[in-house]
C-alpha positions in Angstrom: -20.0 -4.1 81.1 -19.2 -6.6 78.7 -16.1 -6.4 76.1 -18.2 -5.7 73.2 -20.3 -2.9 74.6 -16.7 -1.6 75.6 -15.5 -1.7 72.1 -18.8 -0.2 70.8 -17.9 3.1 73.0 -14.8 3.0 72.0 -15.9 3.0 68.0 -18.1 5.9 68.9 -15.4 8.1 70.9 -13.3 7.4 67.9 -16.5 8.3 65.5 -17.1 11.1 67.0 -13.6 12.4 67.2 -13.6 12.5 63.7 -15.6 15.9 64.3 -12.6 17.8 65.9 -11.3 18.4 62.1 -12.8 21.8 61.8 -14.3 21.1 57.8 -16.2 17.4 59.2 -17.4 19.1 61.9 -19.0 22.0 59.5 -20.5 19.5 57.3 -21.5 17.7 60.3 -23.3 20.7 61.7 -24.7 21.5 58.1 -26.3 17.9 57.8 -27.8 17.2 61.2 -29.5 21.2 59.9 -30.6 19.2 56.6 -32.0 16.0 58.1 -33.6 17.0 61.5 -34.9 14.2 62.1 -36.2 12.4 65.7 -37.3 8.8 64.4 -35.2 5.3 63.5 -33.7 5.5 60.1 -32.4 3.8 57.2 -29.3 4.4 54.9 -28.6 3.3 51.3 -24.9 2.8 51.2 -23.2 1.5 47.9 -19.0 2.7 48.1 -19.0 5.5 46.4 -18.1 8.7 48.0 -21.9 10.2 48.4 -22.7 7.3 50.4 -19.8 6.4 52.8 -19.9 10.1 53.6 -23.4 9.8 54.2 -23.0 6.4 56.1 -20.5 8.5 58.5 -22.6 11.3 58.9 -25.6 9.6 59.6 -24.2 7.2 62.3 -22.8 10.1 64.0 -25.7 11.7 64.0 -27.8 8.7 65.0 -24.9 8.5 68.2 -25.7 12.0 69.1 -29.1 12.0 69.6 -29.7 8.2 70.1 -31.6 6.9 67.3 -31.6 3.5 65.8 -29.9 3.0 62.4 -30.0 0.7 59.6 -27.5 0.2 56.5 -28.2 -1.3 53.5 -26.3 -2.3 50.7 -27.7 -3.3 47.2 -25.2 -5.9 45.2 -27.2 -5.2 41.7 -24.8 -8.1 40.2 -24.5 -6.6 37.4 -20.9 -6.7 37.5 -18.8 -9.6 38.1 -16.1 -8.0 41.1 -20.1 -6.2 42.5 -20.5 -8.9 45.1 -17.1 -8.8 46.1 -17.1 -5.0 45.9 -20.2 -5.3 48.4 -18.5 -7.2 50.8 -15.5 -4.9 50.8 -18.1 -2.0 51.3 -19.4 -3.9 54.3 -16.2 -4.6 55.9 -15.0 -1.1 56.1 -17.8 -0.1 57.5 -17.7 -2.6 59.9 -14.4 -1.5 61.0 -16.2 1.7 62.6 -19.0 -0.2 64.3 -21.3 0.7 60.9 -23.1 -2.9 60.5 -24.7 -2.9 57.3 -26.8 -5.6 55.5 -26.3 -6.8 51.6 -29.3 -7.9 49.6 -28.7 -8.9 46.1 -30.5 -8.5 43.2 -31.2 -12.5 41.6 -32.8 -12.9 38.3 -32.0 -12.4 34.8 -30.7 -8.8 34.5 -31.9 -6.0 31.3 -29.8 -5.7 28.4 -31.1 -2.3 27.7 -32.5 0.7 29.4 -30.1 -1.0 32.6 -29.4 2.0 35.0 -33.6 2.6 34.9 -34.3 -0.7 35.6 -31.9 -1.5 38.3 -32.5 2.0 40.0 -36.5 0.5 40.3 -35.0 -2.7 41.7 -33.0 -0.8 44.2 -35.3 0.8 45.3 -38.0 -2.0 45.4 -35.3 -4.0 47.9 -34.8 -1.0 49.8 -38.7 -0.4 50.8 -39.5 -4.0 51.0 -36.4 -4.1 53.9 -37.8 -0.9 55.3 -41.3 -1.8 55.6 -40.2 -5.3 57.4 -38.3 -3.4 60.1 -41.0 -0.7 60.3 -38.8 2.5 59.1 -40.5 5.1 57.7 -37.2 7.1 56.4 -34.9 6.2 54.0 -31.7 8.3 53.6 -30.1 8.6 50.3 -26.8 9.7 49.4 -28.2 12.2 46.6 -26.1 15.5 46.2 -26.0 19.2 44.3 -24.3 17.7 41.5 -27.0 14.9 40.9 -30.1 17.0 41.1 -28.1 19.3 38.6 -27.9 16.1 36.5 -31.3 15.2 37.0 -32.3 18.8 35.8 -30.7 18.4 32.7 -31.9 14.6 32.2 -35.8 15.9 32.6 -35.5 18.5 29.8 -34.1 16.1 27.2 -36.6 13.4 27.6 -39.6 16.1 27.4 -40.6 16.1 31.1 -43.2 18.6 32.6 -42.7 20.8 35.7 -43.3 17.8 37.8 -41.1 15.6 36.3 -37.9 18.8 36.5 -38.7 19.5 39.7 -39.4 16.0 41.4 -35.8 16.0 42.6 -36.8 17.2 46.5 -35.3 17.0 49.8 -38.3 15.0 51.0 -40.5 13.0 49.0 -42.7 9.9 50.2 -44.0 7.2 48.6 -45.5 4.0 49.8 -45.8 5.8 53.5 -41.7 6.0 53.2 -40.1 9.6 53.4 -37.2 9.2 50.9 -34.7 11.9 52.8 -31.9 13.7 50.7 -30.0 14.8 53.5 -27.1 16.1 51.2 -29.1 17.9 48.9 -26.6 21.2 49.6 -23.2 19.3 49.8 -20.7 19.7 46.7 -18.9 16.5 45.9 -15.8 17.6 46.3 -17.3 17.5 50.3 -18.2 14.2 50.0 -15.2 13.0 48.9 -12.8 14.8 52.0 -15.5 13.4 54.1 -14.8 9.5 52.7 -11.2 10.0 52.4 -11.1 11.6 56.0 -12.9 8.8 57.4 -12.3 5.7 55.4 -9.4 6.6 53.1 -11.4 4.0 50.9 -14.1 4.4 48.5 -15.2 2.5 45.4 -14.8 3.8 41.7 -17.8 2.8 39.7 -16.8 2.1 36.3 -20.1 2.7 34.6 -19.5 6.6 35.7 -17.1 6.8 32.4 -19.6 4.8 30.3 -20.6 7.0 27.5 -23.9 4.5 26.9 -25.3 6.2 29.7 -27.2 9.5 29.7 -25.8 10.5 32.7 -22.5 10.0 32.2 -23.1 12.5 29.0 -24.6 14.6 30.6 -22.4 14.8 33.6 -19.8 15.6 30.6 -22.1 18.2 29.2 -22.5 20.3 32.7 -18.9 20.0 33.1 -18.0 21.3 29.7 -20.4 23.6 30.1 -18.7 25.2 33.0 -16.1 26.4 30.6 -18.4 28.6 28.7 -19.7 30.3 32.6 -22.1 28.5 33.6 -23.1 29.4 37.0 -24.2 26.1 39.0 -26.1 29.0 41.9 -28.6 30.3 39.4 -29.5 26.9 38.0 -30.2 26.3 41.8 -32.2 29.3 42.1 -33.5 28.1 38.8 -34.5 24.7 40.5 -35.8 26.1 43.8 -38.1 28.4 41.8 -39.1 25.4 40.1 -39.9 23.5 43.2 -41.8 26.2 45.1 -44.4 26.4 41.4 -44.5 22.6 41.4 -45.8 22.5 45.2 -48.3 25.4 44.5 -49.7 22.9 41.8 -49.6 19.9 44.1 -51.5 21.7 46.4 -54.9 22.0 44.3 -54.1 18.1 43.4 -54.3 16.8 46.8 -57.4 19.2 47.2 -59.0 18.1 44.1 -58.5 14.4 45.0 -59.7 14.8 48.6 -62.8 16.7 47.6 -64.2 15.0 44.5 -63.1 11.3 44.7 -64.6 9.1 46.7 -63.1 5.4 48.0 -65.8 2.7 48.6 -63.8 0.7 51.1 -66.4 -2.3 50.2 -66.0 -2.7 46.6 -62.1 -1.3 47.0 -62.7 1.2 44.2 -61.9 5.1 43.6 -65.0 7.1 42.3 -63.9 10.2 40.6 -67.2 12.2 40.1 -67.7 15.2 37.1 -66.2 18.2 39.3 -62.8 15.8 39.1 -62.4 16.7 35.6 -63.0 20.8 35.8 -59.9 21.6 36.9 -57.0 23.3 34.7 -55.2 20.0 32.7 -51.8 19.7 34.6 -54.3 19.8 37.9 -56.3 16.5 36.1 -53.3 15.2 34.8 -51.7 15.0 37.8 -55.0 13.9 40.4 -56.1 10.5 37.7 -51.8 9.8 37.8 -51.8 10.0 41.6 -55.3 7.9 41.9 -53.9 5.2 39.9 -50.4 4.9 41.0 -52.4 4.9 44.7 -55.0 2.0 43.5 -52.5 0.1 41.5 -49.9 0.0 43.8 -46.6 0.4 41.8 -44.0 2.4 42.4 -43.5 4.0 39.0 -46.3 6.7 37.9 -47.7 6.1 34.0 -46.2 7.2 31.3 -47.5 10.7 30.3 -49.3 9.4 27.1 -51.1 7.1 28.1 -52.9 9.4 30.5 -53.2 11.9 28.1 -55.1 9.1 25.9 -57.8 8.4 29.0 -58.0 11.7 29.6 -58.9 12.5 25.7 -61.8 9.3 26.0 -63.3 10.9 28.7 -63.4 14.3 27.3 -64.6 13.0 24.1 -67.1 10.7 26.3 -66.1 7.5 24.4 -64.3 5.5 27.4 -65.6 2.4 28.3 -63.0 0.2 29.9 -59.2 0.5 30.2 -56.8 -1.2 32.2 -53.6 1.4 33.1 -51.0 1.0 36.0 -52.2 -2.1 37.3 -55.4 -0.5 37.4 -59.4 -1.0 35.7 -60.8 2.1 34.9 -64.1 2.7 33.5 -66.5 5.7 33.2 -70.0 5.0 34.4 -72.5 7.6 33.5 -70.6 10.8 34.7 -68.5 9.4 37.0 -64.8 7.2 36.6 -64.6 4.5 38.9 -60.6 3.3 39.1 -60.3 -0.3 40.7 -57.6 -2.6 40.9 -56.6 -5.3 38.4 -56.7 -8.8 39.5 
């Protein structure tokens, strides 16, 4: 046996070791539960505390039941210590046999609207890298406190029940599961778990930036907890949420499947007139999911403007649009959706 397959069982004795402290090996137990998955996988790792604790977790648990891992780490350079922060990241992992890969973000970076934007790029680098090595799940160091946040984020900017309850366990997109494996783990967890492990993790700074929403709102829940709030019932509160918000997806898929039509030859969706007799969040939701799926983009389309094609076809005054990446146009009483060159 060569010397570095030697020091690669060693790394995983001394990995797995790690699970004789009574509180890893519960939150151990409690994430292989979450995740239960059997197929090669992918892990977003940036330094903070969610994600080294997930980067432990996840390696442990690809050791156990012999899967194939990959790490990646997203240098957004929008800092000027990030790439060096990256590297840092890298090493320590490196140290426990976790071999992860850096891809940076080039280009001229947003001066506004900046955590948005680079959360799109992130995640645009992380399914490019995932369909090129042919993984179909992506882990993601997402825990209670963030879908809290989330929560909270949703009902400021006006969002529907889609948009409040889009923060799931499992969601795909682009024929890649996004996995929350964490979804149940306080942060306080996450942070033994790093410390445990590591004794390192990184501080972002932009965490105490009042420009961001987040960070206010991350001040809000917390003072918020002085006056009682009870973090279990807005879970309840969320679950509930989730559960009505999969009843409604289920009569979208249905309505999609059963009155559209894809002409493989002319690559364009035909949405015929039993498309649009459906209750409005039903529509709403089926034309969104038809153009995101014929345009192509990651993000769905603003609310408006779909409430705007939705109005010229009920009003029977559409012609021609062009949404999403997307040409729609009504043609007699049918909507034929194809994409924009």
């Amino acid at each position: 046996m060569s010397l570095k397959n030697l020091n690669v069982i060693k790394t995983h004795k001394v990995l797995l070791k790690k699970l004789s402290n009574k509180k890893i090996k519960y939150l151990f137990d409690l994430f292989e539960k979450e995740l239960a998955i059997n197929d090669k996988f992918a892990v977003a790792v940036s330094g903070g505390p969610d994600s080294l604790a997930l980067a432990f977790l996840s390696k442990v648990y690809s050791i156990k039941h012999k899967l194939s891992v990959k790490f990646f780490i997203i240098n957004h350079k929008l800092r000027a210590d990030s790439s060096v922060e990256a590297k840092k990241v890298k090493n320590e992992l490196k140290k426990l046999e976790i071999k992860a890969q850096i891809f940076n973000w080039n280009g001229k970076k947003p001066k506004t609207n900046i955590q948005s934007i680079a959360r799109k790029k992130r995640y645009e680098l992380l399914f490019s890298e995932c369909k090129k090595k042919k993984i179909n799940n992506l882990l993601l160091g997402h825990h209670i406190d963030d879908l809290y946040e989330n929560f909270f984020i949703r009902i400021i900017r006006g969002s529907g029940l889609k948009g409040i309850a889009s923060f799931e366990k499992i969601k795909k997109i682009e024929d890649i599961k996004l996995i929350r494996p964490l979804i149940a783990f306080d942060k306080t967890d996450l942070i033994f778990i790093s410390k445990y492990v590591f004794n390192f993790f990184i501080e972002d700074p932009s965490n105490e930036n009042l420009n961001f929403t987040r960070v206010r709102v991350r001040n809000l829940i917390s003072n918020l907890k002085e006056e009682g709030f009870d973090k279990s019932k807005l879970f309840l509160t969320t679950k509930n949420l989730r559960k009505s918000n999969q009843a409604i997806s289920f009569f979208v898929e249905k309505n999609i499947k059963i009155n559209s039509f894809f002409n493989q030859k002319k690559k364009q969706l035909i949405l015929n007139e039993k498309f649009f007799k459906n209750p409005y969040e039903v529509i709403f939701r089926s034309l969104s999911d038809s153009i995101r799926l014929i345009g192509g983009r990651y993000n769905p389309v603003r609310g408006k403007k779909i409430d705007n094609i939705l109005k010229k076809i009920g009003n029977n005054v559409l012609v021609k649009e062009t949404l999403g990446g997307c040409i729609i146009k009504k043609v007699n009483q049918t909507v034929i959706i194809s994409k924009e060159c």
